[in-house]
BAFI-3210 file (N, C-alpha, C; in Angstrom, 3 decimals, decimal comma, padded with zeros to 6 digits):
// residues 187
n [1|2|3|4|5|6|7|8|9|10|11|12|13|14|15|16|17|18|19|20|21|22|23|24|25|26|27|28|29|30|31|32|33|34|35|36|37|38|39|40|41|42|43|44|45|46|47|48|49|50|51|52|53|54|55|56|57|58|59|60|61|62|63|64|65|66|67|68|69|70|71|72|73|74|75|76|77|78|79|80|81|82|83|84|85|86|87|88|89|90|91|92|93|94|95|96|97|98|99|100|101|102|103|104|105|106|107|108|109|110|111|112|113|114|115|116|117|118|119|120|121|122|123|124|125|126|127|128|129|130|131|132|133|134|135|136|137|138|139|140|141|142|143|144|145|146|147|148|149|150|151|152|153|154|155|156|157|158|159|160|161|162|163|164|165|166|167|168|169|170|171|172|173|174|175|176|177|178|179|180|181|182|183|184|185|186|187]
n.u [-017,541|-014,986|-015,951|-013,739|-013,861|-012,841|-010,616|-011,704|-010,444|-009,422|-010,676|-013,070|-014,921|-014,993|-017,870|-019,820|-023,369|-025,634|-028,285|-028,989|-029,035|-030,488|-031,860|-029,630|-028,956|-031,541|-031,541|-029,065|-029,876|-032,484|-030,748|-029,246|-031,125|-032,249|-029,577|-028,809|-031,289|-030,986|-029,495|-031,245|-033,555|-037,138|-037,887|-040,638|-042,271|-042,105|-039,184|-037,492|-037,919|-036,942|-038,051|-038,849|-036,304|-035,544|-036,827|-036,017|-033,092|-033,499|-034,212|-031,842|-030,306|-031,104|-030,772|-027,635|-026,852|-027,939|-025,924|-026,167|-025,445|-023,609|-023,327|-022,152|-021,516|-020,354|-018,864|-018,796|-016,298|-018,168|-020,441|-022,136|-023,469|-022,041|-022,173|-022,887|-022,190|-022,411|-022,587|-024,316|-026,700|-025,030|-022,969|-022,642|-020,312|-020,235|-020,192|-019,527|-019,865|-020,642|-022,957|-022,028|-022,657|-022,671|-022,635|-022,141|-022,399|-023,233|-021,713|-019,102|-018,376|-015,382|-013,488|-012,213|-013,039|-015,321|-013,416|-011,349|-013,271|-014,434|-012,145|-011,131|-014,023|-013,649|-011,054|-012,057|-013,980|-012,504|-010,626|-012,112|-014,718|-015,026|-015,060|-014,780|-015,834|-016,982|-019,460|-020,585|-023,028|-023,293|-025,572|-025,804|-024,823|-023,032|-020,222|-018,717|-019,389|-018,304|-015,540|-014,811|-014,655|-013,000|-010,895|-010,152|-010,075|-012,069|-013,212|-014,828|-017,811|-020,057|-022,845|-026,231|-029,380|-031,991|-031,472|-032,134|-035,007|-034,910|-034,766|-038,035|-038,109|-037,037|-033,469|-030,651|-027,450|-024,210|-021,949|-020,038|-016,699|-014,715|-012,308|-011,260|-009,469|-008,087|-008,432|-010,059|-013,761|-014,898|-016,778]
n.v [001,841|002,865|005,312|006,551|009,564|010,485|011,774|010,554|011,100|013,268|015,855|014,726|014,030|010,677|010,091|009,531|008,649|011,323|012,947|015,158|014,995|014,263|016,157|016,794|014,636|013,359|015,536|014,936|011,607|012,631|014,020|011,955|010,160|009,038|007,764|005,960|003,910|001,601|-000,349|000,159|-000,742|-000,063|002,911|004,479|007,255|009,567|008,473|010,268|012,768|015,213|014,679|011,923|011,145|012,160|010,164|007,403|007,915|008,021|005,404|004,249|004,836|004,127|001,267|001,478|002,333|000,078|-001,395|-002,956|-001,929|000,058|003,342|005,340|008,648|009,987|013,113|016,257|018,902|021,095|020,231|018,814|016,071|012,966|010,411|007,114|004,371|001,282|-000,946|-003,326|-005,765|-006,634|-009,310|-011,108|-013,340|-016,705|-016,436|-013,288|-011,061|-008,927|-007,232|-005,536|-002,525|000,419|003,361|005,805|009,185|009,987|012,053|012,041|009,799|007,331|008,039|007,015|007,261|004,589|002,971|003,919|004,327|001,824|000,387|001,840|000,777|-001,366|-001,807|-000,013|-001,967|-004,010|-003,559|-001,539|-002,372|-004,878|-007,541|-010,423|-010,609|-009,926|-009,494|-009,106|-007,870|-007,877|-006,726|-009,416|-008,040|-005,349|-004,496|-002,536|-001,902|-004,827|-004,137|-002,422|-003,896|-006,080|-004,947|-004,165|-006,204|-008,343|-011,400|-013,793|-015,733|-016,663|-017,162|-016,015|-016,953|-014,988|-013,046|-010,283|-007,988|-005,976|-002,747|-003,331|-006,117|-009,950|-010,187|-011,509|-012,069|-011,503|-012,637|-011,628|-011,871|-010,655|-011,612|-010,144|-011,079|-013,551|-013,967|-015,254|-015,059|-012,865|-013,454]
n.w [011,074|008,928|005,844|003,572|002,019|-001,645|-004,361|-007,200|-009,819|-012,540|-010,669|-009,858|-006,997|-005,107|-003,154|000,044|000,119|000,792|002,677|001,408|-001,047|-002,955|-004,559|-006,592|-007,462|-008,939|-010,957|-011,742|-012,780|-014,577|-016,448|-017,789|-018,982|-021,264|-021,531|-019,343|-019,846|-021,097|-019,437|-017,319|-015,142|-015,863|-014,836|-012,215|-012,749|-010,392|-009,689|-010,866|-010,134|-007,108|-004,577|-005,399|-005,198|-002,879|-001,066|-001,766|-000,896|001,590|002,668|001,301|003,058|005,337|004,963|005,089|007,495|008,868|007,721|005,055|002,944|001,061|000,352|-002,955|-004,481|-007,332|-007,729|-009,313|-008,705|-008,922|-007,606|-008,762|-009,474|-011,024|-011,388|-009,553|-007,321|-005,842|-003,312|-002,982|-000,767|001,377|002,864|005,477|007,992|006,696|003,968|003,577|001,297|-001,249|-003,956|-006,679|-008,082|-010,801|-012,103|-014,924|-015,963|-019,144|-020,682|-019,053|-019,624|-020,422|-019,234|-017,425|-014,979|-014,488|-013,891|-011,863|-009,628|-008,990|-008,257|-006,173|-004,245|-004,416|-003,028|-000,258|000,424|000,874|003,037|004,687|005,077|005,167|003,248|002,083|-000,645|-003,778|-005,804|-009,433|-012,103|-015,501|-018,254|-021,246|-023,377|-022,323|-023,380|-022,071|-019,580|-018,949|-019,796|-017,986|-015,137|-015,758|-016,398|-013,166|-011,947|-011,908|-012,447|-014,971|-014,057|-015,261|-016,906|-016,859|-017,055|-017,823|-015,764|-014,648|-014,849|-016,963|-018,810|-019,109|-019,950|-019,136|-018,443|-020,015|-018,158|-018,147|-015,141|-012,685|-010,375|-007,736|-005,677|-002,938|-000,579|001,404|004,414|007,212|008,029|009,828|012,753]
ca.u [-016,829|-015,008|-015,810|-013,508|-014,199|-011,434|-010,790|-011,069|-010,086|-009,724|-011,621|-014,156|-014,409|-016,387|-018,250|-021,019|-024,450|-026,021|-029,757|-028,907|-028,450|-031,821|-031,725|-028,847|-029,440|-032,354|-031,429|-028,467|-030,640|-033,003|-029,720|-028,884|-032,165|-031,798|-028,265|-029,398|-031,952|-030,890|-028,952|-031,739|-035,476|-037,625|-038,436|-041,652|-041,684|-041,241|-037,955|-036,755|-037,964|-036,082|-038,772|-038,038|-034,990|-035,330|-037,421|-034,976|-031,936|-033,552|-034,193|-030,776|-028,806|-031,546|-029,591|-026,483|-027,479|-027,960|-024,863|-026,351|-025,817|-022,950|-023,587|-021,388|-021,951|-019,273|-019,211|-017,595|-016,188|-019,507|-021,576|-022,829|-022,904|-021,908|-022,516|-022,764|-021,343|-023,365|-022,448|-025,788|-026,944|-023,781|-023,415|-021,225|-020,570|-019,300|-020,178|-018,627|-020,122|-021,528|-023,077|-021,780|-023,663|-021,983|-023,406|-021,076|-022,586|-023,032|-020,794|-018,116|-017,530|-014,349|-012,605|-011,455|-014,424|-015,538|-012,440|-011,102|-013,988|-014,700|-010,816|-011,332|-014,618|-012,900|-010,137|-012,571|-014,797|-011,700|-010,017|-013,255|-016,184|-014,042|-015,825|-013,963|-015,771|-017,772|-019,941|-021,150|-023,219|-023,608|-026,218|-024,555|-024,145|-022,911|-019,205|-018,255|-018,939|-017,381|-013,973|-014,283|-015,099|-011,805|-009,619|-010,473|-009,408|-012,851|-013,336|-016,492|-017,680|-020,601|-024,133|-027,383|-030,532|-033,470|-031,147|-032,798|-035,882|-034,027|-035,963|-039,040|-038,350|-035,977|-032,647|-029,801|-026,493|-022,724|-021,754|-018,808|-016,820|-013,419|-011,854|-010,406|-009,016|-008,228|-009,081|-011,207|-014,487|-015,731|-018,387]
ca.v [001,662|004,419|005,128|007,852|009,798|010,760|012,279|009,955|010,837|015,101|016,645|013,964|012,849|010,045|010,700|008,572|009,618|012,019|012,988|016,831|014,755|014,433|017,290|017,191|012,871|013,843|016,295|013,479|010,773|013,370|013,946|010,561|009,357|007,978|006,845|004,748|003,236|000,217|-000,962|-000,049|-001,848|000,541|003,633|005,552|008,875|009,610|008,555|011,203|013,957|015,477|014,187|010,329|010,684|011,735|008,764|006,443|008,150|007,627|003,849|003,608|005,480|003,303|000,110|001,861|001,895|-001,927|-002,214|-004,300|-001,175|001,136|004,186|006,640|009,442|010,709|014,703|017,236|020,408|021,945|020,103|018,033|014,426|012,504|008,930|006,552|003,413|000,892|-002,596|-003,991|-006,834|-006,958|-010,471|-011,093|-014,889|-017,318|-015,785|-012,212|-011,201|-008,048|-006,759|-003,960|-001,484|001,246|004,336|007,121|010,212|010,261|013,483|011,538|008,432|007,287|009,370|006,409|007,213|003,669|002,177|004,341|004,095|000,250|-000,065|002,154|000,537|-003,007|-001,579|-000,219|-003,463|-005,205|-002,813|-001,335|-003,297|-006,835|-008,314|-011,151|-011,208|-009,035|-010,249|-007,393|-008,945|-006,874|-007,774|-009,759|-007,462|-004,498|-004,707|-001,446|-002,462|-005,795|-003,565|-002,356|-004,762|-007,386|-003,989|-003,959|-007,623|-009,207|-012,481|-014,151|-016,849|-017,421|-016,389|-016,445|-016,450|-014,173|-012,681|-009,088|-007,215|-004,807|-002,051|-003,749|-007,253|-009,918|-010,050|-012,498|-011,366|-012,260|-012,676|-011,737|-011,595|-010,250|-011,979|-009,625|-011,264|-014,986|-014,140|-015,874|-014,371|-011,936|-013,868]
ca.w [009,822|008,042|004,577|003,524|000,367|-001,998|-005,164|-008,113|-011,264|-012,740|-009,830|-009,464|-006,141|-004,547|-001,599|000,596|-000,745|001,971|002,193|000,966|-002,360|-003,602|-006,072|-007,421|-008,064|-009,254|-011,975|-012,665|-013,232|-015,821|-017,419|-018,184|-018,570|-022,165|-021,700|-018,568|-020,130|-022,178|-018,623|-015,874|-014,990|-016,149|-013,942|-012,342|-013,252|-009,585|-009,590|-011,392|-008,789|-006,115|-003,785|-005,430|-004,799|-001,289|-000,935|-002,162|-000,523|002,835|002,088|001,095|004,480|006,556|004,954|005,139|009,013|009,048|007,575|004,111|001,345|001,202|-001,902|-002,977|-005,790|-008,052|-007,631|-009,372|-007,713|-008,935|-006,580|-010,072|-009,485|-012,385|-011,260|-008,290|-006,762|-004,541|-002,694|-001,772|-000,515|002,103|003,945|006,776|007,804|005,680|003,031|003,643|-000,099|-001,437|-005,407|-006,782|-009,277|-011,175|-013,394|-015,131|-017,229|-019,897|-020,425|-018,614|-020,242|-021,378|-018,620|-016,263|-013,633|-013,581|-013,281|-010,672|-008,697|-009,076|-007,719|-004,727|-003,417|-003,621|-001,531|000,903|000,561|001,969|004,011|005,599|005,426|005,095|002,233|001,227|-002,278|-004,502|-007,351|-010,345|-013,511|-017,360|-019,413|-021,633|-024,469|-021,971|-023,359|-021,919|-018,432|-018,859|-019,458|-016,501|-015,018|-016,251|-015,828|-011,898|-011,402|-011,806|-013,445|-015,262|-013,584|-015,306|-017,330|-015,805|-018,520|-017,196|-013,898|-014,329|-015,238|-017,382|-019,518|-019,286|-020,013|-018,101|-019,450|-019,541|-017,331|-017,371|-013,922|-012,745|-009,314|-007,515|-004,193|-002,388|000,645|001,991|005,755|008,014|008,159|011,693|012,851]
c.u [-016,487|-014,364|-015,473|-013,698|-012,840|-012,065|-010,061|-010,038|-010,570|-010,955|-012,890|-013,807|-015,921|-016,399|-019,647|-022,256|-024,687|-027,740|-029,809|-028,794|-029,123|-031,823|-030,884|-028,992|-030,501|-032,644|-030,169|-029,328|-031,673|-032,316|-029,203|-029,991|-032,455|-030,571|-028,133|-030,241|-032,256|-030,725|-030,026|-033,102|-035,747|-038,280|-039,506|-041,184|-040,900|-039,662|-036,936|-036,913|-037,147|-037,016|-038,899|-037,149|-034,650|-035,782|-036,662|-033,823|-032,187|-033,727|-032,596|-029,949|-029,626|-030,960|-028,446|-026,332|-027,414|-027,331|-024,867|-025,944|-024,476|-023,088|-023,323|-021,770|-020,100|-019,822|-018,118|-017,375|-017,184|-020,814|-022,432|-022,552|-023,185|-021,703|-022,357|-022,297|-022,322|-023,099|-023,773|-026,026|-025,823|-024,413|-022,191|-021,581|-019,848|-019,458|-019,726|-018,693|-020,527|-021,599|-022,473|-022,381|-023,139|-023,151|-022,229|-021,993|-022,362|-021,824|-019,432|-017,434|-016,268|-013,065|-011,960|-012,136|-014,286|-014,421|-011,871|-012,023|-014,022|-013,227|-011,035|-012,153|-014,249|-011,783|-010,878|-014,006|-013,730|-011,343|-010,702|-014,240|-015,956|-014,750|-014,850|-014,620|-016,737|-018,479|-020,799|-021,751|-023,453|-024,663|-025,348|-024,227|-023,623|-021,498|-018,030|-017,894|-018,202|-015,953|-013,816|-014,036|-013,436|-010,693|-009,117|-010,624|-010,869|-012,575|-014,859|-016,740|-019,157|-021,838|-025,064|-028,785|-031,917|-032,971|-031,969|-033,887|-035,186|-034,430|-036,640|-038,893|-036,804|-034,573|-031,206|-028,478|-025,477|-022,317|-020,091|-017,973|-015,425|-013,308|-011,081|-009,395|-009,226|-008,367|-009,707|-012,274|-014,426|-016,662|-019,188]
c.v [003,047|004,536|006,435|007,927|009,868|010,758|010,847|009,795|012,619|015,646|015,908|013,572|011,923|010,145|009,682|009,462|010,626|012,271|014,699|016,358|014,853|015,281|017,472|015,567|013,039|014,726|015,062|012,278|011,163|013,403|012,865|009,757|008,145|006,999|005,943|003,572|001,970|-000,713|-000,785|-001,072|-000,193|001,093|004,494|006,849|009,501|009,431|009,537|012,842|014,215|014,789|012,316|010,292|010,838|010,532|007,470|007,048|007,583|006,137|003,506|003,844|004,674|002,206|000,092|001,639|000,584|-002,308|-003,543|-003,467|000,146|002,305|004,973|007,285|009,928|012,288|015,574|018,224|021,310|021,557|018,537|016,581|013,442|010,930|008,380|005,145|002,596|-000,700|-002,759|-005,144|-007,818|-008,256|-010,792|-012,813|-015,317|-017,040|-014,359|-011,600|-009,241|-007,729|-005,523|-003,421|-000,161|002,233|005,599|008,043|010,481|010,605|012,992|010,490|008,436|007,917|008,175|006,397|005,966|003,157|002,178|003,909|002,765|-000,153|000,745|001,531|-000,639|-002,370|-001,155|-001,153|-004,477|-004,821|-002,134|-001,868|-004,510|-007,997|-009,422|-011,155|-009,996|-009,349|-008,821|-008,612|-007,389|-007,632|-008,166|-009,367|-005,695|-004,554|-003,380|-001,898|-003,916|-005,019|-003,312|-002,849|-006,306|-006,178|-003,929|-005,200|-008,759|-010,166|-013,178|-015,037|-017,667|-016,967|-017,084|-016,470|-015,492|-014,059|-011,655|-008,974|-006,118|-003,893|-002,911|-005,544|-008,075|-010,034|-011,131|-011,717|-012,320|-011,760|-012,698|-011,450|-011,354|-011,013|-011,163|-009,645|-012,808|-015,267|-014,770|-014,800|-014,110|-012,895|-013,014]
c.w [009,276|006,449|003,892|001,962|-000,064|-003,792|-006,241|-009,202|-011,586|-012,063|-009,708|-007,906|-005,855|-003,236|-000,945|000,161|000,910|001,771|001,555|-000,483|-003,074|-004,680|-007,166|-007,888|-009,285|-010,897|-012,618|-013,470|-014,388|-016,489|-018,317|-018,366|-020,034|-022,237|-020,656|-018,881|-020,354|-020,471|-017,070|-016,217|-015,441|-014,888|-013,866|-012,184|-012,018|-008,964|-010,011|-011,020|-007,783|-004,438|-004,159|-005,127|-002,870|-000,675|-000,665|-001,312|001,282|003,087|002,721|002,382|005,405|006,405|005,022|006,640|009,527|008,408|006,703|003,092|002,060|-000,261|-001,565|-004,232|-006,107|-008,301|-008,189|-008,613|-007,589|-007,705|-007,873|-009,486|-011,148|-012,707|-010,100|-008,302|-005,995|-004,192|-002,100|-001,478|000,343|002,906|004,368|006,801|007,118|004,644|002,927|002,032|000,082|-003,122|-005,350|-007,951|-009,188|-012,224|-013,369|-016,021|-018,578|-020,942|-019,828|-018,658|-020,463|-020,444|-017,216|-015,022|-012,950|-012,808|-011,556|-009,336|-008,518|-008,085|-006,270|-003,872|-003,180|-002,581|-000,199|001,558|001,795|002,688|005,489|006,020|005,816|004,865|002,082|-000,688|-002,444|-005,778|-008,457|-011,270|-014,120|-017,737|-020,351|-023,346|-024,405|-021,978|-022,534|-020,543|-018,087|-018,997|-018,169|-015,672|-014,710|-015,601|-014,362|-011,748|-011,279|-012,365|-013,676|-014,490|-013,731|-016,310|-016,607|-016,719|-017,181|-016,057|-013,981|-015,278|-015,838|-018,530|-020,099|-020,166|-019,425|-019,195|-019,002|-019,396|-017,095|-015,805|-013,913|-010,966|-008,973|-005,731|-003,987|-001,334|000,857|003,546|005,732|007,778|009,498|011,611|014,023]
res [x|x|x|x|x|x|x|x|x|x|x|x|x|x|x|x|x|x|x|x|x|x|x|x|x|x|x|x|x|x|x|x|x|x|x|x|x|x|x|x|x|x|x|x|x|x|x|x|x|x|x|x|x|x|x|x|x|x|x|x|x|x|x|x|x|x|x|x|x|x|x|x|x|x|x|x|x|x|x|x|x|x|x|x|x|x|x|x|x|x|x|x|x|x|x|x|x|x|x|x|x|x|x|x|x|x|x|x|x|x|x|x|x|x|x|x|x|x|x|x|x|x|x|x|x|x|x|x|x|x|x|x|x|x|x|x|x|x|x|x|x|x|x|x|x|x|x|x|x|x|x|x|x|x|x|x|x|x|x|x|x|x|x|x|x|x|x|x|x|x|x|x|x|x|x|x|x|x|x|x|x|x|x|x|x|x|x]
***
Protein backbone atom coordinates (compact mmCIF):
# COMPACT_ATOMS: atom_id res chain seq x y z
CA UNK A 1 0.00 0.00 0.00
CA UNK A 2 1.23 3.48 -0.65
CA UNK A 3 0.55 6.09 1.78
CA UNK A 4 1.96 9.22 0.36
CA UNK A 5 2.46 12.24 2.56
CA UNK A 6 1.66 15.72 1.35
CA UNK A 7 1.48 19.13 2.39
CA UNK A 8 -1.75 20.10 4.05
CA UNK A 9 -2.55 23.34 4.78
CA UNK A 10 0.46 26.68 5.28
CA UNK A 11 3.49 24.40 5.51
CA UNK A 12 1.87 21.70 7.48
CA UNK A 13 2.38 18.54 6.03
CA UNK A 14 1.06 15.10 6.90
CA UNK A 15 3.32 12.37 7.07
CA UNK A 16 3.03 8.46 8.34
CA UNK A 17 4.15 8.47 12.01
CA UNK A 18 7.77 6.88 12.07
CA UNK A 19 9.56 5.54 15.22
CA UNK A 20 12.20 8.70 15.16
CA UNK A 21 8.85 10.41 16.38
CA UNK A 22 8.80 9.70 19.91
CA UNK A 23 10.22 12.99 21.11
CA UNK A 24 8.90 15.23 19.28
CA UNK A 25 4.98 13.36 20.03
CA UNK A 26 5.98 13.44 23.17
CA UNK A 27 6.74 17.09 23.76
CA UNK A 28 3.32 17.56 21.48
CA UNK A 29 1.20 15.71 23.60
CA UNK A 30 2.89 17.88 26.98
CA UNK A 31 1.97 20.82 24.94
CA UNK A 32 -1.51 20.12 24.53
CA UNK A 33 -1.99 18.38 27.54
CA UNK A 34 -4.82 20.59 28.98
CA UNK A 35 -6.41 21.25 25.66
CA UNK A 36 -6.64 17.37 25.05
CA UNK A 37 -8.06 16.69 28.02
CA UNK A 38 -11.81 17.24 28.06
CA UNK A 39 -11.76 14.84 24.59
CA UNK A 40 -9.15 11.98 25.66
CA UNK A 41 -9.50 8.78 28.43
CA UNK A 42 -7.42 9.87 30.92
CA UNK A 43 -3.59 9.34 30.58
CA UNK A 44 -0.49 7.64 32.62
CA UNK A 45 2.03 9.93 33.16
CA UNK A 46 4.15 7.71 30.97
CA UNK A 47 2.48 8.66 28.10
CA UNK A 48 3.75 11.83 28.00
CA UNK A 49 7.55 10.67 27.81
CA UNK A 50 9.60 10.22 24.88
CA UNK A 51 10.08 6.65 26.03
CA UNK A 52 5.83 6.34 26.14
CA UNK A 53 5.72 7.38 23.19
CA UNK A 54 8.23 5.09 21.76
CA UNK A 55 6.25 2.46 23.34
CA UNK A 56 3.14 3.34 21.79
CA UNK A 57 4.65 4.28 18.37
CA UNK A 58 6.00 0.78 18.09
CA UNK A 59 2.52 -0.78 18.95
CA UNK A 60 1.11 1.37 16.47
CA UNK A 61 3.76 0.59 13.12
CA UNK A 62 3.36 -3.24 14.43
CA UNK A 63 -0.56 -2.72 13.46
CA UNK A 64 0.35 -0.64 10.71
CA UNK A 65 2.27 -3.98 9.65
CA UNK A 66 -0.95 -6.08 9.98
CA UNK A 67 -2.53 -3.73 8.02
CA UNK A 68 -5.51 -2.79 10.99
CA UNK A 69 -4.08 1.05 11.95
CA UNK A 70 -2.77 3.55 9.58
CA UNK A 71 -1.30 7.09 11.73
CA UNK A 72 -0.11 10.06 10.40
CA UNK A 73 1.26 13.29 12.34
CA UNK A 74 0.79 16.80 11.16
CA UNK A 75 4.45 18.44 10.97
CA UNK A 76 5.55 21.70 10.48
CA UNK A 77 8.72 22.61 8.50
CA UNK A 78 10.29 22.81 12.01
CA UNK A 79 10.16 19.22 12.60
CA UNK A 80 7.13 20.30 15.39
CA UNK A 81 4.25 18.08 15.09
CA UNK A 82 1.10 19.77 15.63
CA UNK A 83 -1.41 16.92 15.53
CA UNK A 84 -2.15 13.42 14.23
CA UNK A 85 -4.57 11.37 12.18
CA UNK A 86 -5.36 7.58 12.78
CA UNK A 87 -7.82 4.90 11.01
CA UNK A 88 -7.89 2.05 13.42
CA UNK A 89 -9.58 -0.79 13.75
CA UNK A 90 -9.28 -1.43 9.70
CA UNK A 91 -11.64 -4.36 8.40
CA UNK A 92 -11.47 -5.83 5.09
CA UNK A 93 -14.49 -8.16 3.94
CA UNK A 94 -17.81 -7.17 3.84
CA UNK A 95 -17.41 -4.81 5.95
CA UNK A 96 -14.38 -2.86 4.36
CA UNK A 97 -14.76 -0.20 7.54
CA UNK A 98 -12.26 1.71 9.48
CA UNK A 99 -12.49 4.65 12.82
CA UNK A 100 -10.92 7.62 12.43
CA UNK A 101 -9.40 9.87 15.35
CA UNK A 102 -8.21 13.37 14.88
CA UNK A 103 -6.14 15.91 17.28
CA UNK A 104 -4.98 19.60 16.17
CA UNK A 105 -2.83 22.02 18.58
CA UNK A 106 -3.83 23.86 20.29
CA UNK A 107 -1.75 26.81 18.67
CA UNK A 108 -3.28 25.68 15.41
CA UNK A 109 -6.83 25.66 15.65
CA UNK A 110 -9.03 27.37 13.43
CA UNK A 111 -6.42 27.07 10.59
CA UNK A 112 -8.26 24.36 8.37
CA UNK A 113 -5.76 21.46 9.65
CA UNK A 114 -8.58 19.21 10.53
CA UNK A 115 -10.46 19.62 7.66
CA UNK A 116 -7.75 19.30 5.25
CA UNK A 117 -6.46 16.41 6.77
CA UNK A 118 -9.83 14.52 7.50
CA UNK A 119 -10.40 15.06 3.45
CA UNK A 120 -7.06 13.65 2.46
CA UNK A 121 -7.17 10.42 4.63
CA UNK A 122 -10.74 9.62 3.17
CA UNK A 123 -9.22 9.95 -0.24
CA UNK A 124 -6.44 7.70 0.69
CA UNK A 125 -8.92 5.40 2.73
CA UNK A 126 -10.54 4.86 -0.69
CA UNK A 127 -7.95 5.23 -3.11
CA UNK A 128 -5.24 3.31 -1.06
CA UNK A 129 -6.37 1.20 1.53
CA UNK A 130 -10.09 0.68 -0.23
CA UNK A 131 -12.21 1.33 2.71
CA UNK A 132 -15.54 1.54 1.54
CA UNK A 133 -16.69 3.36 4.84
CA UNK A 134 -15.29 5.21 7.72
CA UNK A 135 -17.08 5.81 11.00
CA UNK A 136 -15.60 8.92 13.59
CA UNK A 137 -17.84 9.64 16.92
CA UNK A 138 -17.60 13.38 19.21
CA UNK A 139 -18.67 13.34 22.48
CA UNK A 140 -21.74 14.79 22.10
CA UNK A 141 -21.04 18.22 23.19
CA UNK A 142 -17.66 18.32 20.94
CA UNK A 143 -19.27 20.90 18.40
CA UNK A 144 -16.02 21.82 16.93
CA UNK A 145 -15.25 18.39 15.77
CA UNK A 146 -18.71 17.79 14.57
CA UNK A 147 -17.78 20.83 11.95
CA UNK A 148 -15.39 19.04 10.77
CA UNK A 149 -16.67 16.40 10.70
CA UNK A 150 -20.24 17.51 8.40
CA UNK A 151 -17.58 19.80 6.36
CA UNK A 152 -15.68 16.47 5.15
CA UNK A 153 -18.91 14.80 3.91
CA UNK A 154 -19.69 12.81 7.07
CA UNK A 155 -23.14 12.25 8.25
CA UNK A 156 -24.67 11.41 11.85
CA UNK A 157 -26.04 8.31 12.00
CA UNK A 158 -26.62 8.04 15.38
CA UNK A 159 -25.78 8.51 19.47
CA UNK A 160 -24.44 5.90 21.53
CA UNK A 161 -24.90 6.55 25.62
CA UNK A 162 -21.68 5.36 27.55
CA UNK A 163 -19.48 4.62 23.93
CA UNK A 164 -16.15 5.96 25.64
CA UNK A 165 -14.20 6.19 28.80
CA UNK A 166 -13.44 9.79 28.30
CA UNK A 167 -11.51 11.89 31.10
CA UNK A 168 -12.20 9.53 33.62
CA UNK A 169 -15.73 8.68 33.32
CA UNK A 170 -17.78 7.00 30.26
CA UNK A 171 -19.22 9.42 28.03
CA UNK A 172 -22.05 9.56 25.56
CA UNK A 173 -20.86 9.91 21.61
CA UNK A 174 -22.51 11.17 18.35
CA UNK A 175 -21.61 8.79 15.79
CA UNK A 176 -20.95 9.66 12.66
CA UNK A 177 -19.81 8.02 9.24
CA UNK A 178 -18.63 8.82 5.42
CA UNK A 179 -19.07 6.16 2.38
CA UNK A 180 -16.56 6.58 0.27
CA UNK A 181 -17.01 4.11 -2.47
CA UNK A 182 -19.86 1.64 -3.89
CA UNK A 183 -17.32 -1.17 -5.00
CA UNK A 184 -17.38 -4.65 -4.31
CA UNK A 185 -15.26 -5.49 -1.51
CA UNK A 186 -11.33 -7.52 -2.14
CA UNK A 187 -11.93 -10.51 -0.44
Amino acid sequence: MRIDDGELAAGVTLRLLTAGDAEALAAAYTANRAHLAPWDPVRPEAFFTAEGQRQRIQGLLRQHAEDSVVPWVFEEADGRIVGAITLTGISRGPFCSAHLGYWVAADRQGRGLACAAVARVCALARDEVGLHRIEASTLVENAGSQRVLAKSGFQEIGTAPDYLHINGRWRDCRLFQRILHGRDPAF
